[in-house]
VOSEMAR-654406 format. One record per residue (C-alpha): x, z, y; residue number from 1; residue in one letter. Coordinates in steps of 0.02 Angstrom, whole numbers, always signed. Each point is the difference from the previous one (the first is absolute). Last residue first. Layout:
// VOSEMAR-654406
pt u=X w=Z v=Y num=NUM residuo=A
...
//
This chain:
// VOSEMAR-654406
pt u=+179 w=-478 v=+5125 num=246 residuo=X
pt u=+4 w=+191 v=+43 num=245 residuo=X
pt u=+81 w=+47 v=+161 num=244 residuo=X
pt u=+189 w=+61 v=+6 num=243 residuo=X
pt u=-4 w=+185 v=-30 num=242 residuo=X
pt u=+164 w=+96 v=+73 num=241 residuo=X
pt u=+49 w=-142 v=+107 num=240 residuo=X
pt u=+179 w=-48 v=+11 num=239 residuo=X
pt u=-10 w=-137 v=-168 num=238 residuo=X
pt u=-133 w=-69 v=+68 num=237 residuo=X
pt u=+53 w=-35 v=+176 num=236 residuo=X
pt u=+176 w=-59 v=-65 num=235 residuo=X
pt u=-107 w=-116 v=-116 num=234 residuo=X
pt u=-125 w=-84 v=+133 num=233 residuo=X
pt u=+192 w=+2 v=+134 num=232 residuo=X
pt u=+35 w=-127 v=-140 num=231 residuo=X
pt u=-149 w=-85 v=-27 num=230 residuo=X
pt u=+24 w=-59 v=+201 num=229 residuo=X
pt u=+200 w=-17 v=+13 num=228 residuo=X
pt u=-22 w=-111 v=-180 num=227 residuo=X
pt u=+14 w=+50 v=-138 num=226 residuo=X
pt u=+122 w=-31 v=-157 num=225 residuo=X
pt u=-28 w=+35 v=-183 num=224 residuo=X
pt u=+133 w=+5 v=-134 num=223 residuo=X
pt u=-13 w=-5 v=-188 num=222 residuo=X
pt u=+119 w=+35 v=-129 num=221 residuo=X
pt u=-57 w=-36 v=-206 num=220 residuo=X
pt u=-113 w=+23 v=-118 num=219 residuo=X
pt u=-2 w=+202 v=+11 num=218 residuo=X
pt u=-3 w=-12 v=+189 num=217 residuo=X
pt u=+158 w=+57 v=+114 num=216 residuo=X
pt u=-96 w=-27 v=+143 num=215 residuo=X
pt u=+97 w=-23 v=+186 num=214 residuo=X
pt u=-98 w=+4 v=+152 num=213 residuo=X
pt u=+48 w=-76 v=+172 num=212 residuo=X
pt u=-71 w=+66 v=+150 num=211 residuo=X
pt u=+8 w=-89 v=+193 num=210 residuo=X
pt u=+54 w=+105 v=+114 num=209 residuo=X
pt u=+143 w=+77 v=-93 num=208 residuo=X
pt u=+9 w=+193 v=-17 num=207 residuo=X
pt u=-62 w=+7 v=-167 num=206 residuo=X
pt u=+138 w=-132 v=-66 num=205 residuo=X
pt u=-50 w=-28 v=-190 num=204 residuo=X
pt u=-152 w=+62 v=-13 num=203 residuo=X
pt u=-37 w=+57 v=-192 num=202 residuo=X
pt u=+39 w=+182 v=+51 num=201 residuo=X
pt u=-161 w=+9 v=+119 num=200 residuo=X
pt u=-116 w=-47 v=-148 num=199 residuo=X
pt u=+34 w=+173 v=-108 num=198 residuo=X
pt u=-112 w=+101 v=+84 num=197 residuo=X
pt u=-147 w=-129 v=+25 num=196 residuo=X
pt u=-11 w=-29 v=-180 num=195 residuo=X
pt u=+43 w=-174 v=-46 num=194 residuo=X
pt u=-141 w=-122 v=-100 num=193 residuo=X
pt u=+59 w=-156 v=-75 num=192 residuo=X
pt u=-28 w=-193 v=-11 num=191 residuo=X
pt u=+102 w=-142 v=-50 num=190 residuo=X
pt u=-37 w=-172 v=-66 num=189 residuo=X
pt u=-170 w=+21 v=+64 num=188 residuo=X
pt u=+22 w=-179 v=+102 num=187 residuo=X
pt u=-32 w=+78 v=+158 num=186 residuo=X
pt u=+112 w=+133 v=-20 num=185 residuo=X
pt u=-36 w=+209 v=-4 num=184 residuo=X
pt u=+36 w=+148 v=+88 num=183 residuo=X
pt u=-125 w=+131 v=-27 num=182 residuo=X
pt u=+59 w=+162 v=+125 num=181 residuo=X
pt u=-14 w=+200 v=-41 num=180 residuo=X
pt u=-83 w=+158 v=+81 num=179 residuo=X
pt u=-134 w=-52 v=+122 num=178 residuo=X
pt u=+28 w=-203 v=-40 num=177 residuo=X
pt u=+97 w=-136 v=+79 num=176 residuo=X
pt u=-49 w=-174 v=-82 num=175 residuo=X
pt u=+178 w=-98 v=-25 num=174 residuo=X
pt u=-16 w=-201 v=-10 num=173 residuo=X
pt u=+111 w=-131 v=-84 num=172 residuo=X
pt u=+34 w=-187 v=+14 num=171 residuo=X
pt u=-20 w=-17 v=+175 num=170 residuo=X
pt u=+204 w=-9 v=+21 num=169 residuo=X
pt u=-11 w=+120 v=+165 num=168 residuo=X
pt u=-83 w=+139 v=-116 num=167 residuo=X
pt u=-200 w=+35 v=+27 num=166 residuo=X
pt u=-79 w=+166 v=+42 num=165 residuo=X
pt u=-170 w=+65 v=-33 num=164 residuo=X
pt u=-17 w=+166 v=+83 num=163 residuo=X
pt u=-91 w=-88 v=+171 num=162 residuo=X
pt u=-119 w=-123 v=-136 num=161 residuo=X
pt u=-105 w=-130 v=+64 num=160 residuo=X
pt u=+140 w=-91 v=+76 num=159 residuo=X
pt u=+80 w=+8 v=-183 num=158 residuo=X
pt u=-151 w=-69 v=-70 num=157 residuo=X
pt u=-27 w=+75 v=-164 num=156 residuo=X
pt u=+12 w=-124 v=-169 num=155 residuo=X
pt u=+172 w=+54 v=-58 num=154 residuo=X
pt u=-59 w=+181 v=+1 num=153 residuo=X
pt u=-184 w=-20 v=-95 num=152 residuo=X
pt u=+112 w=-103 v=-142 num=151 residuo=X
pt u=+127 w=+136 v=-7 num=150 residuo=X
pt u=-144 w=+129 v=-10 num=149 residuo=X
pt u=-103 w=-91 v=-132 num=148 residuo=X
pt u=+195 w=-34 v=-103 num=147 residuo=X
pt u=+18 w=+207 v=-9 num=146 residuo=X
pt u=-187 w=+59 v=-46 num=145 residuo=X
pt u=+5 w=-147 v=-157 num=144 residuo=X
pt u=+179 w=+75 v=-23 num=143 residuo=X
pt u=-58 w=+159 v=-10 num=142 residuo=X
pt u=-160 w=-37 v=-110 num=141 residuo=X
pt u=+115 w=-87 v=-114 num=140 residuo=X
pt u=+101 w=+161 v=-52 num=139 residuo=X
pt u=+212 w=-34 v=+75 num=138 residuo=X
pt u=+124 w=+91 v=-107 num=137 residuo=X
pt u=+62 w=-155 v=-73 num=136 residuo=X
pt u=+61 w=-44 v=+159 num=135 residuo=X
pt u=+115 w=+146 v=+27 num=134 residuo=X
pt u=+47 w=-14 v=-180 num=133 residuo=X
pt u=+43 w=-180 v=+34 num=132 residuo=X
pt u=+109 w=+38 v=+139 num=131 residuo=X
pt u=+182 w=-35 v=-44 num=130 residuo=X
pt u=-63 w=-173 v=-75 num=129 residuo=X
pt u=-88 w=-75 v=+141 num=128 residuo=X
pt u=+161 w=-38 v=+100 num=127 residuo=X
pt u=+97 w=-48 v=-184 num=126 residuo=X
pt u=-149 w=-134 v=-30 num=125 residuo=X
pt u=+15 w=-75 v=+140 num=124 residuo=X
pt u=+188 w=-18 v=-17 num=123 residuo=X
pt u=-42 w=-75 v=-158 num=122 residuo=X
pt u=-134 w=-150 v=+85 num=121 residuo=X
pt u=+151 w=-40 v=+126 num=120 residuo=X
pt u=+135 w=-3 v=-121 num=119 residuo=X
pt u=-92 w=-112 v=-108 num=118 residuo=X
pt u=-59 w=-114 v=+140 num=117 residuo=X
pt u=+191 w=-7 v=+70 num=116 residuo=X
pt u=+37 w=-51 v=-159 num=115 residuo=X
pt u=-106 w=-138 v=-30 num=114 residuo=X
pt u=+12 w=-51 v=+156 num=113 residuo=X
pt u=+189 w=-38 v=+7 num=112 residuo=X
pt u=+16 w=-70 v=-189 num=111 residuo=X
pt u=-40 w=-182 v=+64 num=110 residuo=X
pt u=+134 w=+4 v=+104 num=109 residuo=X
pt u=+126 w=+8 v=-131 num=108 residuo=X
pt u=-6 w=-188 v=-23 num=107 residuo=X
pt u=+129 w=-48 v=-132 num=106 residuo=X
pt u=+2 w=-170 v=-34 num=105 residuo=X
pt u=-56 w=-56 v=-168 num=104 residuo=X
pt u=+121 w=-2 v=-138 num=103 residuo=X
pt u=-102 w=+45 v=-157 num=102 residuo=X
pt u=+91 w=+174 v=+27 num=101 residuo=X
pt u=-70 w=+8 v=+186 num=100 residuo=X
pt u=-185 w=-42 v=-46 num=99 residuo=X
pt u=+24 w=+148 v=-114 num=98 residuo=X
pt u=+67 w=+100 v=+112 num=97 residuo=X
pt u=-132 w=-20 v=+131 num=96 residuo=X
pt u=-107 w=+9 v=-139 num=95 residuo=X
pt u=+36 w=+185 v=-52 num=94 residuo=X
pt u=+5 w=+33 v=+172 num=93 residuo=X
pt u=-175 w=-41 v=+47 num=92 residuo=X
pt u=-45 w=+100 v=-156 num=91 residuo=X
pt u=+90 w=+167 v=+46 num=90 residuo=X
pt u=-107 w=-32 v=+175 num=89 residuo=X
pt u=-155 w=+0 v=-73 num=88 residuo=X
pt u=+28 w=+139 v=-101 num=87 residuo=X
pt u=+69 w=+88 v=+118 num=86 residuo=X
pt u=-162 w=-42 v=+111 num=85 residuo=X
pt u=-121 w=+53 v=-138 num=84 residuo=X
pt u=+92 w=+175 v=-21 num=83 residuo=X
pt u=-56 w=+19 v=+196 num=82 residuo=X
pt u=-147 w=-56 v=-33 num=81 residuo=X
pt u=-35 w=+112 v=-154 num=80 residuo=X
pt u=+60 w=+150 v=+96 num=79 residuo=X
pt u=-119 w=-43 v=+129 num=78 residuo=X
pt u=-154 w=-10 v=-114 num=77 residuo=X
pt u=+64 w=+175 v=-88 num=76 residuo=X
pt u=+22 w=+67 v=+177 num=75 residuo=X
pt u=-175 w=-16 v=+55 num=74 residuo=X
pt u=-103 w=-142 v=+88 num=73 residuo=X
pt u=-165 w=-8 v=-113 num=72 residuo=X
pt u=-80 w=-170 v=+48 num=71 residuo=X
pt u=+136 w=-60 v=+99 num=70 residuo=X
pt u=+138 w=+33 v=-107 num=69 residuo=X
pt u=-89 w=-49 v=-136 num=68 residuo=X
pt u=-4 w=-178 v=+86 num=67 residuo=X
pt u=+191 w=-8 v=+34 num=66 residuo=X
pt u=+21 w=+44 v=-191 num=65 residuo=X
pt u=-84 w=-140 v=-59 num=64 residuo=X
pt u=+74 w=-134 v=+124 num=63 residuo=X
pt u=+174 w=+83 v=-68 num=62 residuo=X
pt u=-45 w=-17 v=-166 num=61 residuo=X
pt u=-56 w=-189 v=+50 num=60 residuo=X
pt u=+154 w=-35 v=+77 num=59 residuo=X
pt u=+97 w=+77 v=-157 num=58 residuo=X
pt u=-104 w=-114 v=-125 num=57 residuo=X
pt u=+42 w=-159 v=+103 num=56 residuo=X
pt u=+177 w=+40 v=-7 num=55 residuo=X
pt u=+4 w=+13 v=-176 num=54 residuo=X
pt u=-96 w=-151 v=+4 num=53 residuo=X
pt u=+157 w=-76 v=+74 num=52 residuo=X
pt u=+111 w=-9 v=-159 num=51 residuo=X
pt u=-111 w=-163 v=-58 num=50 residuo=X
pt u=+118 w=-89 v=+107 num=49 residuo=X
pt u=-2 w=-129 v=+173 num=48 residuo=X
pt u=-176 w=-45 v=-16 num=47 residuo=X
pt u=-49 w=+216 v=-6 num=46 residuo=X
pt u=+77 w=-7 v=+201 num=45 residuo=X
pt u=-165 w=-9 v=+74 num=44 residuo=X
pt u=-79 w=+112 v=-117 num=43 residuo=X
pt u=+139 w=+121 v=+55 num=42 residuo=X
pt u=+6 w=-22 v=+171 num=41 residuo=X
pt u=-162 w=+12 v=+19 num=40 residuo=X
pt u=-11 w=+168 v=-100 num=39 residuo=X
pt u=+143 w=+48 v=+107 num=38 residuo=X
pt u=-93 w=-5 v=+161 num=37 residuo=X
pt u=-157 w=+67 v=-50 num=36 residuo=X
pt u=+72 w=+118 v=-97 num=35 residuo=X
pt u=+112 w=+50 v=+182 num=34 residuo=X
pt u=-189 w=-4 v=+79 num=33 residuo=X
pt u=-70 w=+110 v=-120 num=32 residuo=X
pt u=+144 w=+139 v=+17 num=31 residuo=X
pt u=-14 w=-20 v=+199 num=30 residuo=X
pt u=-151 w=+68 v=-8 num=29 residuo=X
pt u=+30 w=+137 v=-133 num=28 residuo=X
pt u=+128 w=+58 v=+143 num=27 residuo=X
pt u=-123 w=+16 v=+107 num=26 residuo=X
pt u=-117 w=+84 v=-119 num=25 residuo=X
pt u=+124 w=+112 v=-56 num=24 residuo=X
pt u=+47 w=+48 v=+214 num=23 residuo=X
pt u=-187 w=+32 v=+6 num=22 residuo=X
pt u=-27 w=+94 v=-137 num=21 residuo=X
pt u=+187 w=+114 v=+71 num=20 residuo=X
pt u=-78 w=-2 v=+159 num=19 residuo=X
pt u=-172 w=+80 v=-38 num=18 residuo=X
pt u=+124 w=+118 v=-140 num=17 residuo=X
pt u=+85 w=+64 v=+160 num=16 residuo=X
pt u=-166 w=+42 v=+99 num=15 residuo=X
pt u=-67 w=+93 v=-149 num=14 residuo=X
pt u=+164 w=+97 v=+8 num=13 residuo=X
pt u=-8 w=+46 v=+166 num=12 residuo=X
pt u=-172 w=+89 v=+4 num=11 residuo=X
pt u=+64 w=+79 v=-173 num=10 residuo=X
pt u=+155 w=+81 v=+88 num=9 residuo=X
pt u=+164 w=-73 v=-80 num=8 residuo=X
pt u=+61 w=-82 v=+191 num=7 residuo=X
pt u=+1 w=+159 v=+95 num=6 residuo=X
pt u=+173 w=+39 v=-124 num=5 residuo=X
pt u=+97 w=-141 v=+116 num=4 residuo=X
pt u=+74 w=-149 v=-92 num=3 residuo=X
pt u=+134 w=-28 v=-93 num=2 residuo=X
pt u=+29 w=-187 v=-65 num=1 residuo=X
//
């Protein structure tokens, strides 16, 4: 999706490929636990016919994959999911309609999660896709600098902190800075660093009380509300010349 040009500076991109590992590992979690899944299926299922150790080989691909995902989460590993899940799927299908031919009853609900799994592991793959050069750009003393300060920002106290800021939804947290602002979420799913010129145009309503703003981020839209408290904290930074130094 487009996104705003601030986005491609290095500080931002080592952010982006933080979320993208973390997004692969994610996703290489839920990779093991569909093997797990269909590898029980299939050994459970190998009494009915011999066909079913084909089934049992996919599950354990898929295990396989899940766990390279983890251990190096790039798009090769998620690729192979994703391709994994199809495969998965085609399979599924192929003895739905055989069970169908040898006159079984047709039970098409058994192709549901299949596909929404494959869909769901490819549509990763397409956000991550568009910005793989942006990730590939990324040395591994930046990102090693970029994941100690997201894990230094999650664990302030906000009480502790009159810059740090926290959305109505507690799942995210802005740190107001001189000449820019780190937004980030707790789960490090998303994280990003917008200069203090260009922040004012991602509020939605500036005159409202309470401040809404709308990110269009390079994985996807995000939106981050405040409350009448963080809010005035942001219309007070974004009016003063030099806001203090975090």
């Amino acid at each position: 999706m487009p996104y705003a040009s601030w986005f491609d500076t290095q500080e931002n991109r080592a952010l982006l490929a933080i979320c993208a590992r973390k997004l692969i590992r994610n996703v290489g979690l839920g990779g093991i636990v569909w093997g797990v899944i269909n590898l029980a299926i299939g050994i459970g299922a190998l009494f009915l016919t011999f066909l079913n150790v084909g089934l049992v080989v996919i599950a354990l691909l898929m295990l396989g994959a899940g766990v390279r995902a983890l251990l190096r989460p790039d798009l090769k590993n998620l690729l192979a999911e994703a391709v994994l899940s199809v495969v998965l799927f085609v399979w599924n299908l192929g003895i739905t309609l055989l069970n169908g031919m040898a006159g079984a009853e047709w039970e098409p609900r058994g192709l549901i999660a299949p596909i929404v799994i494959a869909v769901m592991f490819f549509n990763y793959y397409r956000k991550l896709q568009h910005v793989k050069e942006q990730i590939a750009s990324v040395q591994s003393a930046e990102l090693k600098a970029a994941q100690a300060l997201c894990k230094t920002l999650v664990r302030k106290k906000v009480k502790d902190e009159p810059w740090l800021l926290e959305n109505t939804n507690r799942n995210g947290r802005v740190q107001l800075m001189a000449d820019k602002a780190f937004f980030i979420q707790r789960d490090l799913m998303r994280a990003f660093v917008v200069p203090k010129d260009q922040a004012a145009g991602l509020i939605a309503r500036p005159e409202a009380k309470t401040l809404r703003l709308e990110v269009a981020h390079p994985l996807g839209k995000l939106t981050y509300a405040f409350d009448r408290k963080n809010s005035d904290k942001v219309k007070a930074w974004l009016a003063a010349p030099a806001a203090p130094t975090a």
